[in-house]
C-alpha positions as CSV (number, residue, x, y, z in Angstrom):
1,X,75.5,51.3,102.9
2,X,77.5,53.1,106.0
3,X,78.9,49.6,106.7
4,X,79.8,48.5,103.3
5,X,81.3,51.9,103.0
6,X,83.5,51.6,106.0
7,X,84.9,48.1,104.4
8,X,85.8,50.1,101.6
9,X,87.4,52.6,103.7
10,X,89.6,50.0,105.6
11,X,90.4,49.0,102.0
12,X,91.9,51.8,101.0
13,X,96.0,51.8,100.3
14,X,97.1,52.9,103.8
15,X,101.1,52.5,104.3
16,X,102.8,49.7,105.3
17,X,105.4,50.2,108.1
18,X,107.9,49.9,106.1
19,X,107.0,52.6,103.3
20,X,105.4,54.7,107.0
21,X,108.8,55.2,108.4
22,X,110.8,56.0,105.7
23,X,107.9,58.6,104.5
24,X,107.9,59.9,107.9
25,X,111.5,59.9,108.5
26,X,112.2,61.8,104.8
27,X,115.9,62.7,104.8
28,X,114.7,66.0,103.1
29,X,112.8,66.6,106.4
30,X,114.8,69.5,107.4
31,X,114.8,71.2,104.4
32,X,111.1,71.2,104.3
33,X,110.9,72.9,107.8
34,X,113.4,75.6,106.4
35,X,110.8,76.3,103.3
36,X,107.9,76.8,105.9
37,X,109.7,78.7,107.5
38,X,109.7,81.5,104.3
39,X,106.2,81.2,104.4
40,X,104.9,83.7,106.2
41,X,107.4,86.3,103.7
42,X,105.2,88.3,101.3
43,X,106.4,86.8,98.5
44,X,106.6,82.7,99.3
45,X,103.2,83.6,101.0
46,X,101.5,85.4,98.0
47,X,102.9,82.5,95.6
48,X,101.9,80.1,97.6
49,X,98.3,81.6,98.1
50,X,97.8,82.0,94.6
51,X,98.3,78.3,93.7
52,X,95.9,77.2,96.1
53,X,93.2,79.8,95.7
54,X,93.6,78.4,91.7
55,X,93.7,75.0,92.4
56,X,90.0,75.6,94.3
57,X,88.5,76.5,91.2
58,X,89.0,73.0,89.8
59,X,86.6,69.8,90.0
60,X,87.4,66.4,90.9
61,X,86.3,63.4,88.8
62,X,86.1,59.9,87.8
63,X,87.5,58.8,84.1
64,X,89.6,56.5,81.8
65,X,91.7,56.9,79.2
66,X,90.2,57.0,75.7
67,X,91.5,57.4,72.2
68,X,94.6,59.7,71.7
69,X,94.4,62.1,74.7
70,X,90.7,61.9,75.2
71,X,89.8,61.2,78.6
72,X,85.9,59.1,79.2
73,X,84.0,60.3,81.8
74,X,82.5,57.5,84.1
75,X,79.3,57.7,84.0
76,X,76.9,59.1,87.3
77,X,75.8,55.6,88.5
78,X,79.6,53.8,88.0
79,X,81.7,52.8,91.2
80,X,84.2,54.7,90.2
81,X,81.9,58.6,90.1
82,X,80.5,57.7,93.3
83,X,83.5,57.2,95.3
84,X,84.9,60.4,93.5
85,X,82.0,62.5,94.4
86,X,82.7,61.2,97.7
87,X,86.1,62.9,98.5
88,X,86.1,65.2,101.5
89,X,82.6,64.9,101.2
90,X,81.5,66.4,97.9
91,X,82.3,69.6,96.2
92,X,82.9,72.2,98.4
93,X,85.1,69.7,100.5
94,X,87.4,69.1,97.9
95,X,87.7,72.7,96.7
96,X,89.1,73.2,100.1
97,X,91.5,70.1,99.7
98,X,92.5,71.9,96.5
99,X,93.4,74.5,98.0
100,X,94.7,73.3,101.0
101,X,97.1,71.1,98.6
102,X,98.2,73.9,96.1
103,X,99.5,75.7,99.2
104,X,101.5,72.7,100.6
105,X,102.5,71.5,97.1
106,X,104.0,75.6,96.3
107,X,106.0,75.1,99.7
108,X,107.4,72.3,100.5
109,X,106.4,70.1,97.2
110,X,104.7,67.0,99.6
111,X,101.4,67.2,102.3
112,X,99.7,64.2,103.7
113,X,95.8,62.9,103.4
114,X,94.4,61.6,106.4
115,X,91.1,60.0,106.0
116,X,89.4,59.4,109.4
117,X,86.3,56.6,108.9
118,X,82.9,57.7,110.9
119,X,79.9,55.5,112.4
120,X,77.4,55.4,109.9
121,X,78.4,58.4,108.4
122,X,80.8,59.5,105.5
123,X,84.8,59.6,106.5
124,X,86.5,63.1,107.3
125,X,89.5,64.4,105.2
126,X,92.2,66.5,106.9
127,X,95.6,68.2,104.7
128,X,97.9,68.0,107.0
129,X,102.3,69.4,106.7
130,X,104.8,67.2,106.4
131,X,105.8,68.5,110.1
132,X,102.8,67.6,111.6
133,X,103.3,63.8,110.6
134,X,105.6,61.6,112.4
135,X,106.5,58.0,112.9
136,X,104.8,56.2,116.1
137,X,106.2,52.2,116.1
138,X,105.2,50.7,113.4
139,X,102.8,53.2,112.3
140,X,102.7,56.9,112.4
141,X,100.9,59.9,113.8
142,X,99.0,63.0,112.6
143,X,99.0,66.0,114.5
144,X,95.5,67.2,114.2
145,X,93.7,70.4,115.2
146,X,96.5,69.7,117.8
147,X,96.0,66.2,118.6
148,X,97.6,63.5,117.9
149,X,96.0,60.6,115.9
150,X,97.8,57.3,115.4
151,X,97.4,55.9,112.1
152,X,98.3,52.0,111.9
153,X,100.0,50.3,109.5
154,X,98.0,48.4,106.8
155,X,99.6,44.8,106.0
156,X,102.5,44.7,103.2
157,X,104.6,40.7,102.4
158,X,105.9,40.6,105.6
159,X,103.3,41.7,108.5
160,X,99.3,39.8,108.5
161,X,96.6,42.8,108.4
162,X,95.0,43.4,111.2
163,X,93.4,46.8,110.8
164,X,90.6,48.1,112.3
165,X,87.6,49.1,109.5
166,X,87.7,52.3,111.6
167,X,91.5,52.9,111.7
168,X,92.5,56.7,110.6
169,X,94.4,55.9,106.8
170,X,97.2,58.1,105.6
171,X,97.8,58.9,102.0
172,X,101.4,60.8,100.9
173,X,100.7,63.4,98.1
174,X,104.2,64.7,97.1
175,X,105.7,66.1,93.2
176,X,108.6,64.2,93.0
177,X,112.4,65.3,93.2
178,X,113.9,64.2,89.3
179,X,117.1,63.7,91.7
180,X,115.3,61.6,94.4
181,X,112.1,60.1,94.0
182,X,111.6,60.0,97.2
183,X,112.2,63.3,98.1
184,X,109.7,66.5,97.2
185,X,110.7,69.0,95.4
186,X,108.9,72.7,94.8
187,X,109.8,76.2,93.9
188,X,110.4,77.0,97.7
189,X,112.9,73.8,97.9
190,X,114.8,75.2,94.3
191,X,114.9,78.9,96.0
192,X,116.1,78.5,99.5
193,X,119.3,80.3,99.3
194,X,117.8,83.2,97.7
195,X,115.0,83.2,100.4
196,X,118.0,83.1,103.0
197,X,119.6,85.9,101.4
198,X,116.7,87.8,101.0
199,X,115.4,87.6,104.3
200,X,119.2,88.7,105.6
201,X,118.5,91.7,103.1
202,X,115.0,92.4,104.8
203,X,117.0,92.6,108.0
204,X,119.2,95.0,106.3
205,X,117.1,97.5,105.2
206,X,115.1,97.3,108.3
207,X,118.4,98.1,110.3
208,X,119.4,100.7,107.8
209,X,115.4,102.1,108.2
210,X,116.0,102.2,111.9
211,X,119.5,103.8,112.0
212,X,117.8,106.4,110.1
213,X,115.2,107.1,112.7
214,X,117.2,106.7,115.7
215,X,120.1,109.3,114.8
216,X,121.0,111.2,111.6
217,X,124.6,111.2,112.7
218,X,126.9,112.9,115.1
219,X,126.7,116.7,115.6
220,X,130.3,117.8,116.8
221,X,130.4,120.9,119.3
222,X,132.5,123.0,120.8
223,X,133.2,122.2,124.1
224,X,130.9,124.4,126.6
225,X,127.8,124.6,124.6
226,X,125.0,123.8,126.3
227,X,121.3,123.6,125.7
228,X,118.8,126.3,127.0
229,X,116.9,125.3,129.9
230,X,113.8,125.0,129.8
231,X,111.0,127.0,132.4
232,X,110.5,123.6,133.9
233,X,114.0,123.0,135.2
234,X,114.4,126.6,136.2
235,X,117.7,127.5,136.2
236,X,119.3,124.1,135.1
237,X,120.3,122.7,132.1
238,X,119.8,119.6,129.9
239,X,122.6,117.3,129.5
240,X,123.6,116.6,125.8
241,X,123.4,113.1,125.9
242,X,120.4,112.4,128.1
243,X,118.8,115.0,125.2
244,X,120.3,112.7,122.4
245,X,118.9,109.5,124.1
246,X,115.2,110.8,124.3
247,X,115.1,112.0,121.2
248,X,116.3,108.6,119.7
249,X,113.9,106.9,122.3
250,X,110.9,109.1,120.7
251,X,111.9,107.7,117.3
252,X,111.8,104.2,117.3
253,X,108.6,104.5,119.6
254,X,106.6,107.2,117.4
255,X,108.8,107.2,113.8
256,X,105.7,110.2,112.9
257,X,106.9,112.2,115.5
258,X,109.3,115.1,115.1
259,X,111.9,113.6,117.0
260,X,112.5,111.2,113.7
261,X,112.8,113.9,111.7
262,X,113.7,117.3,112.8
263,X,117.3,117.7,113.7
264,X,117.8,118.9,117.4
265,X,118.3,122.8,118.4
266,X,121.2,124.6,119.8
267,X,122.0,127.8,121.2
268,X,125.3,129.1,120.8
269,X,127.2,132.0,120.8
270,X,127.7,133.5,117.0
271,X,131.3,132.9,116.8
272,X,130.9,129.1,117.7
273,X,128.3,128.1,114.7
274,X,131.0,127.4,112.2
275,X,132.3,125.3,114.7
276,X,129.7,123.0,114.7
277,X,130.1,119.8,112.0
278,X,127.4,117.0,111.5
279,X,129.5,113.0,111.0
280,X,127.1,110.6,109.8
281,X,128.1,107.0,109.3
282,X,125.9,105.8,105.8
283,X,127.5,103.7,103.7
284,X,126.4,102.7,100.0
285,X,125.9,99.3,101.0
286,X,122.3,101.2,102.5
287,X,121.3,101.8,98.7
288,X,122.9,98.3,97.3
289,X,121.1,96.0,100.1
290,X,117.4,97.8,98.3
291,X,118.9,96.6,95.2
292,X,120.1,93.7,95.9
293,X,116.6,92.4,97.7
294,X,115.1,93.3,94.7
295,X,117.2,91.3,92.3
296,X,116.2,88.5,94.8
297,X,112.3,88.9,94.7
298,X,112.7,89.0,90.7
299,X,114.8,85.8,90.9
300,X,112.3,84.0,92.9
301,X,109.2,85.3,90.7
302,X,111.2,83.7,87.7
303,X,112.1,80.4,89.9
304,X,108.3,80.0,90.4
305,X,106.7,78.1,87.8
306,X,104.0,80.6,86.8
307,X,104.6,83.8,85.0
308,X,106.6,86.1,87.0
309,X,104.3,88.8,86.4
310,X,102.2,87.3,89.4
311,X,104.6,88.0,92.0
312,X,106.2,91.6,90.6
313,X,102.5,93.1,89.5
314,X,100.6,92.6,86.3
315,X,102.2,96.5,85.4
316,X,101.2,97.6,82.4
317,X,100.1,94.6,81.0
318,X,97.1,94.9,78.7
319,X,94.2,92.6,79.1
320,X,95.0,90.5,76.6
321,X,98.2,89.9,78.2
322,X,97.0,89.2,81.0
323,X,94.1,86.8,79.5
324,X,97.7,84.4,77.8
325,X,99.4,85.0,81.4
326,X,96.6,83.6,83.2
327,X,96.6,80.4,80.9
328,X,100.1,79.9,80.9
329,X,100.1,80.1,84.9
330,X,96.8,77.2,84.6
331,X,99.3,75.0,82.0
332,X,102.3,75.4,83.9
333,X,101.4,75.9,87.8
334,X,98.2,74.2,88.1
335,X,97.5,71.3,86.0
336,X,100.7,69.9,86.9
337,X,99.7,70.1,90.8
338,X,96.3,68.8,90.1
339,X,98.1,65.5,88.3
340,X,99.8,64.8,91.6
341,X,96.8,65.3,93.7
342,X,95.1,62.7,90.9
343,X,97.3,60.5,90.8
344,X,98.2,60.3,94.6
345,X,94.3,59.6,95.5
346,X,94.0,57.3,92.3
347,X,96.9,54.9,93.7
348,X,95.9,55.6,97.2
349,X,92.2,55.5,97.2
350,X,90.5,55.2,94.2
351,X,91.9,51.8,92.9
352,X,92.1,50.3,96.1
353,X,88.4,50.9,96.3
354,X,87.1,49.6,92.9
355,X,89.4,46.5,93.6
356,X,87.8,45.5,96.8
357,X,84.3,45.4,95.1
358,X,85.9,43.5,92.9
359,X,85.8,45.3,89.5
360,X,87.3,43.6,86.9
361,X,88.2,47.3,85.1
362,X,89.5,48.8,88.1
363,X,93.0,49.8,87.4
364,X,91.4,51.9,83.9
365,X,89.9,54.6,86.5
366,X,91.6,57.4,87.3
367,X,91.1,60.4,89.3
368,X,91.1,63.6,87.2
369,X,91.0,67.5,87.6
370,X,88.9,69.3,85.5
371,X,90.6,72.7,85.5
372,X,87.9,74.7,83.0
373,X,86.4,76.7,85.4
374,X,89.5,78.5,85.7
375,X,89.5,79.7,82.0
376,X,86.4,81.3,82.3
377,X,86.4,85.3,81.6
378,X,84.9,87.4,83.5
379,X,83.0,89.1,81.2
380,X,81.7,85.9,79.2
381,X,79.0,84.1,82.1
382,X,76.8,87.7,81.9
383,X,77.3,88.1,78.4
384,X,76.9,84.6,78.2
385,X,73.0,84.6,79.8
386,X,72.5,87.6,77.1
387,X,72.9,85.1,74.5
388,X,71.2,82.7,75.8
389,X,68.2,84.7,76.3
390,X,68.5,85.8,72.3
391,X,68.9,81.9,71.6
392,X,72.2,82.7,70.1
393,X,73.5,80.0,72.4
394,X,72.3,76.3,73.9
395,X,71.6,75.9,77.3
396,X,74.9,73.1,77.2
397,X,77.3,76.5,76.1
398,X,75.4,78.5,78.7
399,X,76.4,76.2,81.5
400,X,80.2,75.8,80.3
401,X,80.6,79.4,80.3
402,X,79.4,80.3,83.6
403,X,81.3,77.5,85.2
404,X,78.9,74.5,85.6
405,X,78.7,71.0,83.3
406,X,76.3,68.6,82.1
407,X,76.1,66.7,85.5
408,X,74.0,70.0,86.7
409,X,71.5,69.9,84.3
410,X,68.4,69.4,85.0
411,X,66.7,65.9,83.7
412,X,63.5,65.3,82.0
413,X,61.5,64.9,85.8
414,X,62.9,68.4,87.0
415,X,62.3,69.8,83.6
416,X,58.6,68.9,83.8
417,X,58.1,70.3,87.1
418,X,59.3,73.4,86.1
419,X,57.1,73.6,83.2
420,X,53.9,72.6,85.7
421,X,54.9,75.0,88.3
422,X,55.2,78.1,85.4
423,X,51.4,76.7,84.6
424,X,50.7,77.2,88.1
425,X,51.6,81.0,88.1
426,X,49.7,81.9,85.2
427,X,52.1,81.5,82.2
428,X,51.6,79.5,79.1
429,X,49.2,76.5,80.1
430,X,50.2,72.9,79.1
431,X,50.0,72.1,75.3
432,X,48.0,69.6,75.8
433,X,45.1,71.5,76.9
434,X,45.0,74.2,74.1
435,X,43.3,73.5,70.6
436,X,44.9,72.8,68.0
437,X,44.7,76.7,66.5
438,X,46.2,77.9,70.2
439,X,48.9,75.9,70.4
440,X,52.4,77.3,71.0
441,X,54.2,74.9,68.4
442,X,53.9,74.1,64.8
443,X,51.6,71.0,64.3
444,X,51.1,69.5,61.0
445,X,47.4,70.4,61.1
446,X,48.1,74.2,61.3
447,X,47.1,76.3,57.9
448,X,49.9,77.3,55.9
449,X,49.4,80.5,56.3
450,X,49.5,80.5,59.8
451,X,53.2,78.9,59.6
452,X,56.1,81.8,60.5
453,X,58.1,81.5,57.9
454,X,61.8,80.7,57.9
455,X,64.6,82.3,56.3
456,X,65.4,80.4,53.1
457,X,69.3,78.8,53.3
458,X,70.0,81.6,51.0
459,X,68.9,83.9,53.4
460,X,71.3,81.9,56.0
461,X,74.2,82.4,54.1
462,X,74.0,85.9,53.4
463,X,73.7,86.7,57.1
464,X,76.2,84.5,57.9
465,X,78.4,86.3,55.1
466,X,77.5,89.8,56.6
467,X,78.6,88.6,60.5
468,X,82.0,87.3,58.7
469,X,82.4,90.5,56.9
470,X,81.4,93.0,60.0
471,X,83.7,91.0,62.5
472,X,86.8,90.8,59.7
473,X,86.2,94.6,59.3
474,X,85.8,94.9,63.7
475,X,88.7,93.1,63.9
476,X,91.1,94.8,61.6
477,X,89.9,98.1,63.3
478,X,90.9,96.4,67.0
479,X,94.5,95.9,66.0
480,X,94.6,99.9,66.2
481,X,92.8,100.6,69.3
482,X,94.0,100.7,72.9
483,X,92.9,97.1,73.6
484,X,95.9,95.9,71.1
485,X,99.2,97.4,72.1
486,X,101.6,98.6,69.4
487,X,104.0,95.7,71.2
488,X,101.3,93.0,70.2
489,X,100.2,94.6,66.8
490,X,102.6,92.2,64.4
491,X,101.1,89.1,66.5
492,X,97.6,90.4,65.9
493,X,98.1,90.9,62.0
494,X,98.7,87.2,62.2
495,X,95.5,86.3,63.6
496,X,92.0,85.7,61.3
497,X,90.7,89.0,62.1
498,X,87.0,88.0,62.8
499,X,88.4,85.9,65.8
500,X,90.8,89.2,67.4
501,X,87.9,89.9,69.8
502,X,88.1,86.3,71.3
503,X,91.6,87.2,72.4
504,X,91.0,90.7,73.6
505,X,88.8,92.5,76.5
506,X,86.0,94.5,74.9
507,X,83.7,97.0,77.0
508,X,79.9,96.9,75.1
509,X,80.7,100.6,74.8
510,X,84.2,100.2,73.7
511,X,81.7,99.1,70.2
512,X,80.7,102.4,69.6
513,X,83.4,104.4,70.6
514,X,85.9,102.7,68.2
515,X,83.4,102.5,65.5
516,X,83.9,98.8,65.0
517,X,80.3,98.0,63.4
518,X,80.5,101.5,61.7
519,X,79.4,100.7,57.6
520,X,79.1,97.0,58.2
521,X,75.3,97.0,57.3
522,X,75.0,99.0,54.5
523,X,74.3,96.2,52.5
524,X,71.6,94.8,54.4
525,X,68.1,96.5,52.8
526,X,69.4,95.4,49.7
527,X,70.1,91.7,50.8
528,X,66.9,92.2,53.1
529,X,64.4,92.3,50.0
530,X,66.1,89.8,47.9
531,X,65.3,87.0,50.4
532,X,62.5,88.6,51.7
533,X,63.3,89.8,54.7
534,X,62.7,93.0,57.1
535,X,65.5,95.3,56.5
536,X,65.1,97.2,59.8
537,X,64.9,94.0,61.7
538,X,67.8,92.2,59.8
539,X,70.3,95.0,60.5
540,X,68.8,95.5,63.7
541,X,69.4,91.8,65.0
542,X,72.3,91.4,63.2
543,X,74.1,94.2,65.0
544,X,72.3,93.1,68.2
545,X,74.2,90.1,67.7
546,X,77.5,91.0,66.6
547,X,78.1,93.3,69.8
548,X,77.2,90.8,71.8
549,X,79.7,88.3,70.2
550,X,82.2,91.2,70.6
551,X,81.8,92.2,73.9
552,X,81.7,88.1,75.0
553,X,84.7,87.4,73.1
554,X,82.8,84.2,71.9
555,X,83.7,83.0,68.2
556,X,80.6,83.0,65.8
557,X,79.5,80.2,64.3
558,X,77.0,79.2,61.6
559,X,75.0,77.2,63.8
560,X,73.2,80.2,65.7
561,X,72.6,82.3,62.8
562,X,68.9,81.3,62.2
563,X,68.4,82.1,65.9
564,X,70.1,85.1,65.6
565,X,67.4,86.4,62.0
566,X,64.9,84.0,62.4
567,X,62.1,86.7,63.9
568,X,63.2,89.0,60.6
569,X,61.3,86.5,58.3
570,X,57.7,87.1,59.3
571,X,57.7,90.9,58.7
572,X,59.0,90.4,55.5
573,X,59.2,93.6,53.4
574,X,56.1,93.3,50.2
């Protein structure tokens, strides 16, 4: 397998030395070096940060195009999963890629892959800069935990391929330039003037900041004053400027220290003090450079293609807010970033692959980004278990809620193990080996009488009516709490109110203190014996429910409603 592996490997799309040295040799080379060069500035670095920490969040994946926009998973056992799952070595590999890449992508809009094929052993993955790669002959070289690692040229029309199965391969990930395609182009690239001017700003202020702490002006004298001496010098005096020069010394080496703030003492005879002025030398461009490297910031955060809010603080942005924010950065600053990484290791590594074992489908399979896990709330994967546990919710909605998919479910062998090892401890012992009358499920041989009875589709509709009514009722009570600004009120009103919590950030007390559920059951006894069911435990479990849907922000649906009333039907009321 390790040897049919490294075939593969050698397979992959590697450039030609051609497409090498103009990749290396990128005419946009030197404005890349100028955008890392901002980098390590609060705000390109903070940006920059952000997109990759994001970007880590998502999954890697095999698929092909289905109807419409659909996209088909390939299945575990296909060609095209395994090589997948295979990139950077599995998952926590390629969340690091991610992130790696969202950083380099954010900056200078281009990194490079460079795979590195192993003895019997699965090939390493390193993100390296654009100005760590270089051309080296025909080929190029990688600069690599700081050394250097040739990387050959794989065989184009005009040169026979001679590659070793072991050769490093190097794979260009770059969002390309609508001017050049060639070229990269990223936020960083679109803002370099303003980061120049900015950082000439920074150096502004911080010269301003310092004039400021080494002097507060001039102080004009008359001519013989003089400072006291002090017992130390006995009967000598200080010279005015060696006092001047210490003081401004103690500054700029302690700016806490008295010397930066308290203005210096002289002694003078009474008729000379009107004499003394003070000359200082600010100007207003000290108060315009603070504006003006403000405007900057603000004009980067809007050049940036995520919400601007990001870079200049959330503010007073209400959750909700924040919630659509969040999503529109994921739309417009990740998924777009994941498609390049996609498509670059689709076209450089993926295809290649399939094609060498010779698949006749191979140019169907793509590499895709699942970026779900991003768009899960906080407050749903808890809330999420809590339903779960009340069999409100499947096991399937319980994983996609905390995160996880169907590929970490367990199968029907796991499954059984469990089940034995719960035996083991104690619990419930196998059906099997009870009788028929102590058996935990319904068999056709049980008594009638015996069966717990189910609420009657009648019964199902009325709940389902009453959860309806309560969130409607919760939700037009929302639009006048805290958690719905006045500013987002109108935009609310538009919404179906028994969906409004989905779109808001609830607190389980929040419930109570806005009296949401307030009069929502007083229907229920009378609905309760009509069907025949337990009022206390219909308007019990009902409200159970409902604050749990509210504080989840999960949409109700009909589905979970007998799970939600089914234990009120076998202490029906006579």
């Amino acid at each position: 397998m390790a040897n049919q592996h490294r075939t593969l490997t050698a397979a992959a799309a590697r450039y030609t030395q051609r497409t090498a040295k103009t990749s290396a040799q990128n005419p946009a080379r030197a404005m890349q070096e100028k955008a890392w060069s901002f980098y390590r500035t609060p705000e390109v670095r903070s940006f920059a940060n952000w997109i990759g920490n994001a970007m880590s969040g998502a999954r890697l994946y095999a698929g092909r195009m289905g109807p419409g926009d659909s996209i088909i998973t390939a299945p575990d056992d296909h060609p095209a999963s395994k090589i997948v799952a295979e990139i950077a070595g599995g998952r926590e590999g390629q969340s690091q890629l991610l992130r790696e890449y969202g950083r380099h992508l954010a900056v200078a809009g281009e990194g490079w892959t460079v795979v590195r094929p192993r003895e019997n052993a699965l090939p390493t993955w390193h993100v390296v800069s654009v100005l760590e790669m270089s051309s080296k002959g025909k080929g190029m070289e990688a600069q690599i935990d700081g050394l250097p690692v040739v990387i050959p040229p794989a065989a184009d029309d005009a040169t026979p391929d001679t590659a070793n199965s072991l050769d490093p391969i190097a794979i260009r990930v770059w969002d390309p330039s609508p001017e050049k395609h060639l070229e990269a182009d990223s936020p960083v690239l679109g803002s370099l003037n303003e980061l120049e001017e900015l950082r000439l700003l920074g150096a502004a202020v911080r010269a301003v900041t310092l004039s400021r702490l080494i002097g507060r002006g001039v102080m004009v004298v008359p001519k013989g004053t003089r400072f006291p001496s002090s017992p130390v010098q006995g009967g000598a005096e200080d010279d005015l400027i060696d006092v001047f020069m210490e003081v401004a010394e103690t500054a700029i080496r302690d700016p806490s220290s008295a010397a930066a703030t308290v203005p210096i003492i002289l002694e003078v005879p009474a008729e000379m003090v009107g004499m003394i002025q003070r000359l200082t030398f600010e100007s207003n461009f000290d108060e315009l450079a603070i504006k003006l490297r403000e405007e900057n910031i603000r004009r980067f955060a809007t050049a940036a293609d995520i919400p601007a809010e990001f870079l200049l603080g959330l503010g007073d942005v209400n959750h909700w807010g924040a919630w659509e924010l969040t999503a529109e950065a994921i739309r417009l600053g990740i998924e777009p970033r994941l498609s390049v990484v996609g498509h670059a290791y689709t076209e450089g590594w993926l295809r290649p692959l399939l094609e060498s074992q010779k698949l006749p489908d191979a140019e169907e399979w793509s590499v895709f980004a699942d970026s779900s896990p991003l768009r899960v709330r906080t407050n749903r994967s808890e809330t999420a278990l809590r339903l779960f546990e009340l069999k409100a919710i499947s096991s399937k909605a319980l994983r996609r809620e905390t995160g996880f998919d169907e590929s970490d479910a367990p199968d029907a062998t796991e499954t059984r193990e469990r089940q034995q090892d719960e035996n083991e401890d104690g619990e419930q012992p196998p059906v099997e080996d009870l009788p028929v009358d102590q058996a935990p499920g319904e068999p056709d041989t049980l008594p009638a009488a015996a069966v717990v009875p189910r609420p009657t589709d009648g019964a199902l509709a009325a709940a389902d009516g009453l959860i309806w009514a309560a969130l409607s009722a919760a939700g037009r009570k929302l639009e006048r709490t805290p958690a719905c600004p006045r500013s987002e009120r109108a935009r609310a009103r538009e919404i179906d109110p028994a969906s409004l919590h989905t779109l808001l950030s609830i607190n389980p007390d929040q419930v109570d203190q806005w009296r949401l559920l307030d009069g929502a059951w007083s229907r229920v006894p009378e609905i309760a014996t009509r069907y025949g069911l337990d009022p206390t435990c219909l308007t019990a479990s009902l409200d159970d429910y409902c604050r749990e849907l509210i504080a989840a922000g999960v949409v109700h649906t009909f589905d979970v409603v007998p799970a939600a009333i089914g234990r009120c039907a076998s202490g029906a009321a006579a």
